[in-house]
Structures are given as C-alpha cells and as structure tokens.
C-alpha positions in Angstrom: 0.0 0.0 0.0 0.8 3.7 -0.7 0.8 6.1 1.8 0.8 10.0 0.9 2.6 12.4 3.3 0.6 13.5 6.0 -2.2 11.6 4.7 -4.6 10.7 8.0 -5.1 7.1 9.8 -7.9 4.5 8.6 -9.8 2.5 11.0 -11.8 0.1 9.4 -15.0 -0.8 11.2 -15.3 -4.0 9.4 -18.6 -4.3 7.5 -19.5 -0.6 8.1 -16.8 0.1 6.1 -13.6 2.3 6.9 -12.9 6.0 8.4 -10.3 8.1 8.2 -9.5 9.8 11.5 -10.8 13.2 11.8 -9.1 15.7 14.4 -12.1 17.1 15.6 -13.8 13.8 16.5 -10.4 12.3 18.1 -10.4 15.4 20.1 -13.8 15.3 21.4 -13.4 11.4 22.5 -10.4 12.3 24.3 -12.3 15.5 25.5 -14.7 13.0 26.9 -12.6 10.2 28.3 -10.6 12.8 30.2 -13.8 14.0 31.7 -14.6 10.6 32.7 -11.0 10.6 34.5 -11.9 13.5 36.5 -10.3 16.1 35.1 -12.3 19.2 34.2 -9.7 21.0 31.8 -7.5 18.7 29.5 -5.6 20.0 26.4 -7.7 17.7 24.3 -6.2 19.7 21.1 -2.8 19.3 21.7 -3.0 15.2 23.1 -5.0 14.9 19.8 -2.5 16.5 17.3 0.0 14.1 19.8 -1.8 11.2 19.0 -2.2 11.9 15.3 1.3 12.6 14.6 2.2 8.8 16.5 0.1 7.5 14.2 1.7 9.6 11.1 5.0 8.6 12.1 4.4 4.9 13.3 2.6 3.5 10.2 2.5 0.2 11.2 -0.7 -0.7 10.0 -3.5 0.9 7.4 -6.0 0.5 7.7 -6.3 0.1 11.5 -8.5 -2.3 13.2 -11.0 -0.6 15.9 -8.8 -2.4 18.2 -5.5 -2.2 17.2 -6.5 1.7 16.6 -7.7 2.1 20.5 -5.3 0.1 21.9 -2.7 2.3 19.9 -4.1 5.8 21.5 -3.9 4.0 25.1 -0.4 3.3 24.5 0.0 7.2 23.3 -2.0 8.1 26.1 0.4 6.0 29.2 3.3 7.1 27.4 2.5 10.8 27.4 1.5 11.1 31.4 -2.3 10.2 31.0 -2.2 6.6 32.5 -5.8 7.2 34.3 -7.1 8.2 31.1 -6.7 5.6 28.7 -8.9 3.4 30.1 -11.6 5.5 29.2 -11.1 6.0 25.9 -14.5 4.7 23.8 -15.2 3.0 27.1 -18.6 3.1 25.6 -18.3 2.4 22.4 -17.6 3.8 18.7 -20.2 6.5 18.0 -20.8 6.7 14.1 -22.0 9.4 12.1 -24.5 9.3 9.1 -25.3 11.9 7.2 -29.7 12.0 6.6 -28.9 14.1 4.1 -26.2 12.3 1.9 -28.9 9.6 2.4 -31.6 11.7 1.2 -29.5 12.4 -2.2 -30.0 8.6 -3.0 -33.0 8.9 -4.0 -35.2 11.1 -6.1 -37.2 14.2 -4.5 -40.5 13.0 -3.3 -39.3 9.1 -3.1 -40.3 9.3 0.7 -39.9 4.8 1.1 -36.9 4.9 -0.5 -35.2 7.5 1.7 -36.3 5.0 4.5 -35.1 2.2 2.1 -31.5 3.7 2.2 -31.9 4.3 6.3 -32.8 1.2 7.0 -29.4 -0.3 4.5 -27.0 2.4 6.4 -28.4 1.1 9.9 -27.9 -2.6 8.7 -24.6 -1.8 7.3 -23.2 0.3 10.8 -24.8 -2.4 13.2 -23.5 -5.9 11.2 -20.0 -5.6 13.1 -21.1 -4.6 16.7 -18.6 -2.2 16.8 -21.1 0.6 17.3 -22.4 1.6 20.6 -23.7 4.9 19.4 -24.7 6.6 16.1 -25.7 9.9 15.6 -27.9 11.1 12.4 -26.8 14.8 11.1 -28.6 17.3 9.2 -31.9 15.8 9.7 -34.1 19.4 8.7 -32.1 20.0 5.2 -32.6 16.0 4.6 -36.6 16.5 5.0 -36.8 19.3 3.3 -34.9 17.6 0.4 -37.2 14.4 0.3 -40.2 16.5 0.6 -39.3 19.2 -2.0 -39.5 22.1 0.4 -38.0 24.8 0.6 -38.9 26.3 4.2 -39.4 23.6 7.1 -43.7 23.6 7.4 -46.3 21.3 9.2 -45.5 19.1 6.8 -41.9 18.4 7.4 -42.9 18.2 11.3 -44.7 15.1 10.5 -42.1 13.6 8.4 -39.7 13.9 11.0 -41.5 12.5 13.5 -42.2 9.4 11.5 -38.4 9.4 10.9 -37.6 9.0 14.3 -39.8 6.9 15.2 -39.3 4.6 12.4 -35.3 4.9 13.2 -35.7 4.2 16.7 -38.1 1.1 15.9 -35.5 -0.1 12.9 -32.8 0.4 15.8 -34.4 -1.6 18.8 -34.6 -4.5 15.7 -31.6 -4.5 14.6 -30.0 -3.8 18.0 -30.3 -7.2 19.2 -30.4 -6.7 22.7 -27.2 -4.5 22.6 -27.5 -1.1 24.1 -27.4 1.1 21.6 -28.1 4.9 21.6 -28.6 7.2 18.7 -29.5 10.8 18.4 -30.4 12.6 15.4 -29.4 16.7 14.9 
C-alpha cells in the first residue's frame, strides 16, 4: 500500500466500512474520556494533534483495526502522562455518524420509502460488526426538506420527522439485538 505524506489514519470498522481519522472527533473522544478521568480541563487539542502525529510517524498498519486503533491511543496516552485516562477512551463504544442528508440524495425528491429504504441499508450496514455503541444522524431538517421538495421547514416536514424518528428508533431496537445502543439525530 501507498501512503501519501501526512495523509490521516484508517480504521476500518469492518462491514460498516472504513474511516479516516478526523481531528475534531479524536479530540472530542479524548475531551470526553478525560472527563470521565476527572479532570475538568484537559488540552484535548494538543494530546489529539500528539496522537495523530504517533500514528503519522508509526505506520504500522493501514487500515487500523477498531482495536488495534484504541489500543494504539492507550499506549500514546500512558506514554504521554495520562495513565488514568486511557482506560476511558471509547469506554462506551464507537459513535458513528450518518449523514440523513447524503442519504436523502439517493433517492429522487418526493421518493419518501426509498429515503427510509437507504436508512434502513446504512443502519444494517453500521450495526452488522457490533462495533457501534452509538450513532448519531446529522442534518436531519435540510434532509426533510430535500425528500419532501420544500423549501422552508412547514407542518409538513414536522410530521415527516417524526415518523423518521420513530421509524429509526423502531429499525434500531430490531436491529440492535439486545445491545444497548443509543442514537440521536441533529
């Protein structure tokens, strides 16, 4: 395999696929784990851009394994001064992101089943490897609006969404399998 310069980390989250790490969501897990630890400020930026250049420089692996990436950070994490930290890092689990809107562009305007057609595939497809504990569903209004050919968010769109989520928490429950599993949708 080819690696470019500066070119960021892949964690492959089996059959959901593969992600590369993003600053800003490495940051806010640490953010959280050292908050867990007990401390109430942590330079979550700069133990983030630490962690990301280990993982720039080391290079052992690429794509990284969910485990092989956490149990990577841990060791960053001891070797740094942040022992009592480590072991909270995704303590709960991998949240995923999926975007309501990218999933809305699958389908044509005004296909209202298959926009619940691809929902119900990208849930499938994140749950498969029990990896996620957590999945959050972005840009729920603008994805609405797109499926319902609106322009401003109306009565309408209220009721949409509110047969979104309750057909995403249903779909969830299902394919959850007695896991716990949280979600939220923004």
């Amino acid at each position: 395999m080819i690696w470019l310069v500066n070119e960021p980390p892949v964690i492959d989250l089996g059959a959901a696929g593969s992600v590369a790490l993003e600053q800003d969501w490495l940051e806010q897990c640490l953010e959280e784990a050292a908050f867990a630890a007990g401390y109430e400020e942590w330079p979550a930026e700069d133990v983030a851009r630490s962690v990301t250049a280990f993982f720039l420089a080391e290079r052992s692996e690429n794509p990284y394994s969910l485990e092989a990436f956490t149990s990577t950070v841990h060791r960053v994490l001891r070797g740094i001064g942040y022992d009592e930290v480590a072991p909270f890092f995704l303590r709960d689990g991998l949240e995923l992101r999926v975007s309501l809107l990218d999933l809305a562009r699958e389908n044509p305007s005004g296909f209202e089943l298959g926009f619940f057609k691809s929902c119900e595939r990208a849930c499938n497809q994140l749950l498969t490897g029990g990896l996620a504990s957590k999945i959050a569903f972005e840009e729920m209004q603008p994805a609405v609006k797109a499926i319902l050919q609106k322009a401003h968010w109306c009565r309408r769109c209220e009721v949409f969404a509110g047969d979104l989520v309750a057909f995403l928490r249903g779909l969830l429950q299902k394919l959850a399998l007695g896991r716990r599993v949280t979600f939220a949708i923004r």
